[in-house]
C-alpha positions as CSV (number, residue, x, y, z in Angstrom):
1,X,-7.6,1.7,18.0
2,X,-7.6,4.4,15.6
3,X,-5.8,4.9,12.3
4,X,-5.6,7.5,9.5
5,X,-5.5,6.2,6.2
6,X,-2.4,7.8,4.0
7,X,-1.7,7.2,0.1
8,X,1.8,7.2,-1.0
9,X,2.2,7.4,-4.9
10,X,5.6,6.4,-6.7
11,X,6.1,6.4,-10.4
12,X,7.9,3.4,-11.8
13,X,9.7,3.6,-14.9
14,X,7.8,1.7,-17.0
15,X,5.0,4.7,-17.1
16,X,3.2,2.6,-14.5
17,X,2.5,4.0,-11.0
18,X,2.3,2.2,-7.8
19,X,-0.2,3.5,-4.8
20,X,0.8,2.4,-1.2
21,X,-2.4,2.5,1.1
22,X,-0.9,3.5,4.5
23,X,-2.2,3.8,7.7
24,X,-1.2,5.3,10.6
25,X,-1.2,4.3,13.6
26,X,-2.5,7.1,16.0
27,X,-1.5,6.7,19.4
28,X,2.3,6.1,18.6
29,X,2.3,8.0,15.0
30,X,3.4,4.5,13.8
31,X,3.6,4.0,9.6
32,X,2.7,0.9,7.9
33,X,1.7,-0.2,4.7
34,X,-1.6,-1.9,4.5
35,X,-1.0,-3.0,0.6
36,X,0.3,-1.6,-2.4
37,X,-1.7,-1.0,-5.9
38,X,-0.1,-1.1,-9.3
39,X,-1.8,1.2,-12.3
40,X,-1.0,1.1,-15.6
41,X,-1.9,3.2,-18.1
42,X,-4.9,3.6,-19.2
43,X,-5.7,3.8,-15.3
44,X,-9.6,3.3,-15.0
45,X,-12.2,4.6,-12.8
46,X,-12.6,0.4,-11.9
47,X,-8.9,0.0,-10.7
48,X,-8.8,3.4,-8.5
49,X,-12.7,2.2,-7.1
50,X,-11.1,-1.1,-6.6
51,X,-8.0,0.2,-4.4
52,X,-10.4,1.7,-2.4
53,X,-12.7,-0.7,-1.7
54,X,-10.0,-3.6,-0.9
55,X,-8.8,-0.5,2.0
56,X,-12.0,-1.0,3.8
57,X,-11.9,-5.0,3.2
58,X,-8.4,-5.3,4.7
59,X,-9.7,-3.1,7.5
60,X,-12.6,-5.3,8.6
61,X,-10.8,-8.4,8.0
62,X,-8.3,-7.8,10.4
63,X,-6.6,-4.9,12.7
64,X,-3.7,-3.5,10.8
65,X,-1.2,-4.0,14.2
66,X,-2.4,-7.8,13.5
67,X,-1.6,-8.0,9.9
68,X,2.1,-6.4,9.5
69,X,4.4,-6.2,11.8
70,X,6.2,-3.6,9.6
71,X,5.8,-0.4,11.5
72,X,7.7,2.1,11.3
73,X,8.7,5.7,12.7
74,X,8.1,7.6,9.1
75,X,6.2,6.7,6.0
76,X,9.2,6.4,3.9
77,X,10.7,3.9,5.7
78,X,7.3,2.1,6.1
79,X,7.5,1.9,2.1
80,X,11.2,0.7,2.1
81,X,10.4,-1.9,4.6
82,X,7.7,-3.1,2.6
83,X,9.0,-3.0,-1.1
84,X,12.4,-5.1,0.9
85,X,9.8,-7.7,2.4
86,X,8.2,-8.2,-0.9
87,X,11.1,-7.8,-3.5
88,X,10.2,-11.6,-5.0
89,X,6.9,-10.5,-5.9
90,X,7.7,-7.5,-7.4
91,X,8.9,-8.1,-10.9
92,X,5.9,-9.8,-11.4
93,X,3.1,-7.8,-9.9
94,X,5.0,-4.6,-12.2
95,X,5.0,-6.4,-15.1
96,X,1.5,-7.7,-15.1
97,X,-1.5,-6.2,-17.4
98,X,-4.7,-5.3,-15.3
């Protein structure tokens, strides 16, 4: 199957940014998020190199239509669907120092 890889950037109000490496599906023009990166600042070349590299890991490891079952129709509500489905992690993950 083929997929086109999307980035979705949204700034969080702690001066911190968080990336969401889409994909979309290209048959059915289905969205999903494949995993979300947090930056804060100073963001390094390391952290953006790292985002990129865990893409291509999570795409060998497994087909993306495997891994979520969060599709949906447009990438906004591919984001909504994942920030709902991992709220509980959030505060954490935002709050963290990389």
């Amino acid at each position: 199957m083929l997929y086109e890889r999307v980035e979705v950037w949204k700034r969080l109000a702690e001066g911190s940014v968080v990336c969401f490496q889409c994909v979309k599906r290209l048959p059915d023009g289905m969205f999903a998020v494949q995993s979300a990166d947090f930056f804060h600042p100073p963001a390094s070349k390391v952290q953006v190199a790292g985002s990129h590299n865990q893409f291509a890991e999570l795409m060998m490891e497994d087909d993306p239509s495997v891994r979520t079952e969060l599709w949906r129709m447009s990438l906004e509500e591919a984001v909504a669907a994942h920030e709902e489905h991992f709220a509980p992690m959030w505060d954490s993950i935002r709050l963290a120092t990389f």
